[in-house]
N, C-alpha and C positions, 0 to 999 in steps of 0.2 A: 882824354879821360885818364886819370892818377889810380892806381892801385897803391895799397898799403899792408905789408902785414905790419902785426905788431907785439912783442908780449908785456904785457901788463900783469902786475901782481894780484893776487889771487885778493889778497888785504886791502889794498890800496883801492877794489870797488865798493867799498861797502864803506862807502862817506861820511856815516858815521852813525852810533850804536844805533839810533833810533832805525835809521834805515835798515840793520841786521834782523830787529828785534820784529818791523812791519812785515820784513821777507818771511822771517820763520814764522808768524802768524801766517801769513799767504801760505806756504807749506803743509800747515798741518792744517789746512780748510780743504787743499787742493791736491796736492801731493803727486800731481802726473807726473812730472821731472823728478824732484826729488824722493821721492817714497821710491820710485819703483829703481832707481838709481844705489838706495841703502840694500832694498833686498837683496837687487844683485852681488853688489859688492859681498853681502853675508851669507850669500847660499853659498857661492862659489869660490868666492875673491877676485877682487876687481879686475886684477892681470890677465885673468884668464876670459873677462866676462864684461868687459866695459860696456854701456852702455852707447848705441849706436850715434848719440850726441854728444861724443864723449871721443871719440875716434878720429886717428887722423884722417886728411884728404889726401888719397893720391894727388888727384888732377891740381891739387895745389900744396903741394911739398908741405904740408903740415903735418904735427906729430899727434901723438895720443895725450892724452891728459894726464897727470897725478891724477889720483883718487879724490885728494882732498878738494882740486882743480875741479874736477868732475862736480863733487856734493856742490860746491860754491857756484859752479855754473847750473845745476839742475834747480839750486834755491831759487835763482833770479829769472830761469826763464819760467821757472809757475808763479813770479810775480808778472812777468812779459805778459804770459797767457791770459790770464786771470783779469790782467788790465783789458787786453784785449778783447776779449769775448765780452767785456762790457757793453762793447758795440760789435755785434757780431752777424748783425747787415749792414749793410749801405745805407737802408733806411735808421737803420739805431744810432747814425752818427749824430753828435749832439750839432747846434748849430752853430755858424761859424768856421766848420770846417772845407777846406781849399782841395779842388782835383789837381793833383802834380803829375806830369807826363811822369811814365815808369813805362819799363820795358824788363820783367815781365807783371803782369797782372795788372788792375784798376787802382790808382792809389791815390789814396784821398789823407791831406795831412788837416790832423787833428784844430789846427790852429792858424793863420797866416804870420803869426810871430813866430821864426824857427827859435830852439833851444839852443845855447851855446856849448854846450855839455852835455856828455853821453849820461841818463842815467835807464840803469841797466836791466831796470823791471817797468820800465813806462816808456813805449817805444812809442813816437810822437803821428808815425805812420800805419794806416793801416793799407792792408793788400786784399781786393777784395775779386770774385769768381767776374764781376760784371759792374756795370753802372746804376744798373735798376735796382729800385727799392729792396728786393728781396736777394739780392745778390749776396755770398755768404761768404765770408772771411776765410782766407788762404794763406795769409801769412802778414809776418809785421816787419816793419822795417823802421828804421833814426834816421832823421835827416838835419843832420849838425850843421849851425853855417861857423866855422873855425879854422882857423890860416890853417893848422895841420890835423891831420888824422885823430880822432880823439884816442884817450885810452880805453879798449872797451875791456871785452869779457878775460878769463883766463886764457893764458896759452896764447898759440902765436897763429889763431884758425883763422877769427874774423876780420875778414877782406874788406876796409874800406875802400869805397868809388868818391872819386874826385866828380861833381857832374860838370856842367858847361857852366852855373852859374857857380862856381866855385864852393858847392857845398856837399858835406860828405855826407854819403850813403852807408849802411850798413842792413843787409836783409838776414832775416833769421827763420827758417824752415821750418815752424815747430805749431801752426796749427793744424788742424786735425785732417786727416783726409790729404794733405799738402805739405806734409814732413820729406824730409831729404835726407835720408839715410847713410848715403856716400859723403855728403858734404853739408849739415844743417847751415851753413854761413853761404853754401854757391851764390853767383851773381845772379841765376836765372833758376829754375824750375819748370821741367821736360812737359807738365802736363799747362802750363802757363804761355800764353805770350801778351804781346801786346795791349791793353784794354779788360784782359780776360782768361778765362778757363777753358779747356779745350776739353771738350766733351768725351768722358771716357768714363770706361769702368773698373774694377780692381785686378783684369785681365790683359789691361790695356797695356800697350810696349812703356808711354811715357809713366805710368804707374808702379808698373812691376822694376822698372829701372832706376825710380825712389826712395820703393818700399823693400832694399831689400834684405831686411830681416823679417823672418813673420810673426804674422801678428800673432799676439798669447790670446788665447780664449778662454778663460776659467770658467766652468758651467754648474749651478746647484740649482739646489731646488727644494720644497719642501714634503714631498710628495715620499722621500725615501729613495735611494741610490738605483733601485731595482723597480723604478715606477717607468709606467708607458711613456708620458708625456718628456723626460728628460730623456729617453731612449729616443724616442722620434727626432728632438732638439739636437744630438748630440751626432748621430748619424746623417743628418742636414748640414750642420757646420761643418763636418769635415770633407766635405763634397767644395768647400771655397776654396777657391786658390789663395797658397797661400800662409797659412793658418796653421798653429799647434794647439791643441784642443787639449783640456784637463780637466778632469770630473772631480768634484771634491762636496760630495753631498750628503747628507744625514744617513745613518744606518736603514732607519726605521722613518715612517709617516708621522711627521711633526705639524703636519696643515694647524691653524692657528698660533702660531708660536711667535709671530707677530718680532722685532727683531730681540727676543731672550736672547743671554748668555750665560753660560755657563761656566761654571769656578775651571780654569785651565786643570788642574789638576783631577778634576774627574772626569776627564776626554781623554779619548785616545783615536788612534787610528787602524784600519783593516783592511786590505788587500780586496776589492772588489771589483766587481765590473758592471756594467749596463745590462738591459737583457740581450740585446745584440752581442753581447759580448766583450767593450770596448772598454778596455784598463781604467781604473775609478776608484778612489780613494772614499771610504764610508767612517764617519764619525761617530765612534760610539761612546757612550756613557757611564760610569760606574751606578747612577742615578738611577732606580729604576722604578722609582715611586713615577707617577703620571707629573707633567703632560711628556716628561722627559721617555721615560719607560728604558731606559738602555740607549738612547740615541743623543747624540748630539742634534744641537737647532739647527735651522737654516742658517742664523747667526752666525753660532761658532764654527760651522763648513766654513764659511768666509774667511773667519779671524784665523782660525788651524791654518787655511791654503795658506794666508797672505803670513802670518807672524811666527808658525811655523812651522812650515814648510818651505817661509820666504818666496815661494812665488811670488813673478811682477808682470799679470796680467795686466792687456792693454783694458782689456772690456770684461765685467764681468756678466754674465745672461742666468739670469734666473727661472727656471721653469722649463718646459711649459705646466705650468699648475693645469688640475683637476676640478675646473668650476673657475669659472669668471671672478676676479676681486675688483669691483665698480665700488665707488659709494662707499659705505661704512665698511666694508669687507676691507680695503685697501690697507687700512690700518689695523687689523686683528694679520693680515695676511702674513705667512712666514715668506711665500714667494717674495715679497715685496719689500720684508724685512730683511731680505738678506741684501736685495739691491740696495737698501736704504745704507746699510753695513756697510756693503762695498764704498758705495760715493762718501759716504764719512772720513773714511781708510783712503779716498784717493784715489778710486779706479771707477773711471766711468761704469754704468749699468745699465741693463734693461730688466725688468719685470716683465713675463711675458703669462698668460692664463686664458685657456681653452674653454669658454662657457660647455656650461653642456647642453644639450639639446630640449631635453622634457622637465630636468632635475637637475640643480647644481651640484646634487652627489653621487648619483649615476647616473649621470650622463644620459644617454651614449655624448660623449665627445668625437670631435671633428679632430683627432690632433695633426694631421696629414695635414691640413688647411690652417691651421692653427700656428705649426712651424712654417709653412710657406711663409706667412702675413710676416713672422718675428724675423725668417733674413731677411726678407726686405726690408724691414726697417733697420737692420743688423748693414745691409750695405749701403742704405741711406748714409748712417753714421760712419759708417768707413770710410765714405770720401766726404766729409764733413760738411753733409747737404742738412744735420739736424743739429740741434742747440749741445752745444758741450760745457754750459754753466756749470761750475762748480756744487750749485745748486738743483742741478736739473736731475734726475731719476727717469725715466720716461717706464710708463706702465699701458703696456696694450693687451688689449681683453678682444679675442675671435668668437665670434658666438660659432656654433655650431648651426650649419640651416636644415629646416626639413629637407627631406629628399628633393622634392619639385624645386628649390627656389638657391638661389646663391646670394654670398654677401653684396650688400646692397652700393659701398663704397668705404671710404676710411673720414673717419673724422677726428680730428686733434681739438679733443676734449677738454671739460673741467671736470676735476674730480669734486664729486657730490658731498653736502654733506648733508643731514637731516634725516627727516623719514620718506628717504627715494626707495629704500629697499622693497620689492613685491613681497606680500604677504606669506611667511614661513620663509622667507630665505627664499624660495625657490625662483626657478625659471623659466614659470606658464606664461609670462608676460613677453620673453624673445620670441620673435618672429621675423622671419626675413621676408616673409612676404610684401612685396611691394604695396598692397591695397590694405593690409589690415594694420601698418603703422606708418603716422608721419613722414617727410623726408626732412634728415638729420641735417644741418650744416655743421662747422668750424665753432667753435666757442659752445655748442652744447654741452649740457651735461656726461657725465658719461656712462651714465644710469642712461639715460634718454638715448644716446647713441647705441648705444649696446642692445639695448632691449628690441628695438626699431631695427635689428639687423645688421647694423653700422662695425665695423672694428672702431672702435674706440682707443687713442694713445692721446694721456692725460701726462702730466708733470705730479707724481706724486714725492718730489726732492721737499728740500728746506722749505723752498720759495712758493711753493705749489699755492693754486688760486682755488680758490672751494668756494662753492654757491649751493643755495638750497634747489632741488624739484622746483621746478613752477608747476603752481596749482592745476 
């Protein structure tokens, strides 16, 4: 077996304008490499602050990038990404596609005609956790058949393999939960071998020896900087290993604000904190006519953290909101607005909203129960066990249960649309009573799951699927 390094010109990948012109399209739909690669570079400056894909490898005498090397390599791998998550099980592969021995992970190539040329945002391979239908994408890999090593990316990082039938390999570390932090180009991955994934968590030795930059967490909400539900939220995340946590929320209670924004110049910023106490950045407003009142939206928290402040959060979490957003709510929601904000911008999100018990405006809310449900689904997505579409948002709603009963299970919803909403808004219709409502499956509503007890997590992104109440 042949190893190769190589360096190849930054210009000479981008084959020609049309292909420049689809990448920075894929960029600004997507923006995970690249967005959060410009931030850095403009918070800090790149020397100081390279991005971990960006960096040389010890364990393979390689260097660090230019900057420019850097932007040029984070355009192409959110075209990589982008292609990939197209199929982003086993089952999602189209048909036609070939299982090829790999070592590490399950690798199934796109096509039985290999390509003869590297191109450098459509990797021909994908790397999947297992063989079963539901097995979920770890990473992508080229499988060139060409007398020599092709030219790939910038720099002199990625390691072409020679295999036994004479054809080169190249693996790139960069789907979600399965990033390689020391080495995004290594031959193998600690948490990978053979056929598969090795079952672990974000604590686990082969993980923590991956990931080892931590993860950004950026947290708002629409509820106001100084509300229950983002305090509960924000003192749970930082309990993960791991993790740098930053609060960047509306002054004041903007609930409805749906994603507004607001003219930059009448925003500003203010030194705040949680009620626990925990350092927090509050958005205030010159505005003080309603819905604004002196506060920035849930919105502009977002755009302020990311455009300027230049933070380059991995995830951004929204909430925990003050009353359940199912159904029509989802779309007036600021909580939801802002997740919607973030994934536009390029950083994955979750919507997360605590129904309340008797009334969706006093409660009592659950939010102890409410934040448990949102990490798990927070470390579902860390090790890339949930959909990271460019177009996906994910929006989950905890009911709160009477005393005697607990949640009934989780269902991954459709958000509703129509006349599902209970009469005045409220929330006399949840029960988690097992005997006084239906049992919810997968593909429900999320009105119907919600209401019946159920957590409900819907796709309320670009792409999101809406159905009416059945009668």
């Amino acid at each position: 077996m042949q190893k190769t390094n190589k360096f190849a010109n930054a210009t000479a990948l981008s084959r020609s304008g049309l292909l420049l012109v689809a990448l920075s399209l894929t960029a600004m739909l997507s923006g995970c490499f690249f967005q959060k690669a410009a931030r850095d570079s403009a918070r800090v400056g790149y020397l100081t602050n390279e991005p971990w894909w960006c960096k040389g490898a010890s364990d393979a005498g390689t260097s660090v990038l230019t900057e420019s090397e850097c932007i040029n390599l984070s355009l192409q791998f959110d075209g990589a990404n982008y292609n990939a998550n197209l199929y982003s099980t086993v089952g999602d592969l189209p048909p036609g596609n070939v299982w090829v021995p790999s070592d590490p992970g399950a690798a199934f190539q796109l096509s039985g005609t290999l390509p003869t040329a590297f191109e450098s945002a459509n990797p021909n391979v994908r790397l999947y956790s297992g063989t079963g239908g539901d097995s979920t994408l770890v990473g992508v890999a080229w499988r060139i058949d060409a007398e020599a090593a092709p030219e790939g990316y910038p720099g002199d990082r990625d390691v072409w393999v020679e295999d036994a039938d004479n054809h080169w390999w190249l693996r790139a570390w960069i789907a979600q939960g399965y990033e390689n932090h020391p080495n995004v180009f290594a031959l193998t991955h600690p948490c990978l071998v053979a056929g598969g994934a090795i079952a672990h968590t974000a604590s686990s030795a082969c993980y923590t020896s991956s990931h080892t930059t931590p993860l950004e967490i950026l947290v708002t909400n629409d509820d106001g900087v100084d509300a229950a539900g983002i305090d509960t939220l924000v003192e749970a995340l930082r309990l993960e290993p791991n993790v740098s946590v930053t609060v960047v929320a509306p002054k004041l209670n903007q609930s409805g604000s749906s994603n507004q924004t607001s003219p930059v110049s009448e925003l500003s910023e203010e030194v705040a904190s949680t009620l626990s106490g925990y350092p927090a950045t509050a958005i205030a407003s010159t505005n003080l006519s309603p819905p604004r009142n002196g506060s920035g939206s849930p919105a502009d928290a977002v755009l302020w953290a990311l455009q300027q402040q230049k933070l380059s959060p991995d995830i951004v979490i929204s909430g925990t909101n003050k009353g359940q957003n199912v159904g029509t709510f989802a779309a007036l929601s600021g909580t939801v607005g802002a997740a919607r904000t973030a994934r536009i911008s390029g950083v994955p999100a979750i919507a997360t909203s605590t129904g309340g018990e008797i009334n969706i405006v006093v409660g009592p809310f659950d939010f102890t129960t409410g934040v448990s449900e949102t990490v798990t689904l927070f470390r579902e997505w860390r090790l890339g066990l949930r959909n990271n579409s460019i177009t996906t948002v994910e929006s989950i709603n905890i009911p709160s249960c009477e005393a005697t009963f607990s949640l009934r299970g989780t269902i991954e919803s459709v958000l509703t649309v129509g006349g599902c909403i209970p009469v005045n808004g409220d929330a006399a219709l949840q029960s988690c009573d097992p005997s006084a409502g239906v049992p919810a499956v997968d593909g429900d509503t999320d009105v119907e799951a919600f209401h019946n007890g159920y957590v409900s997590i819907a796709n309320v992104g670009w792409d999101y699927s809406a159905q009416n109440c059945p009668p």
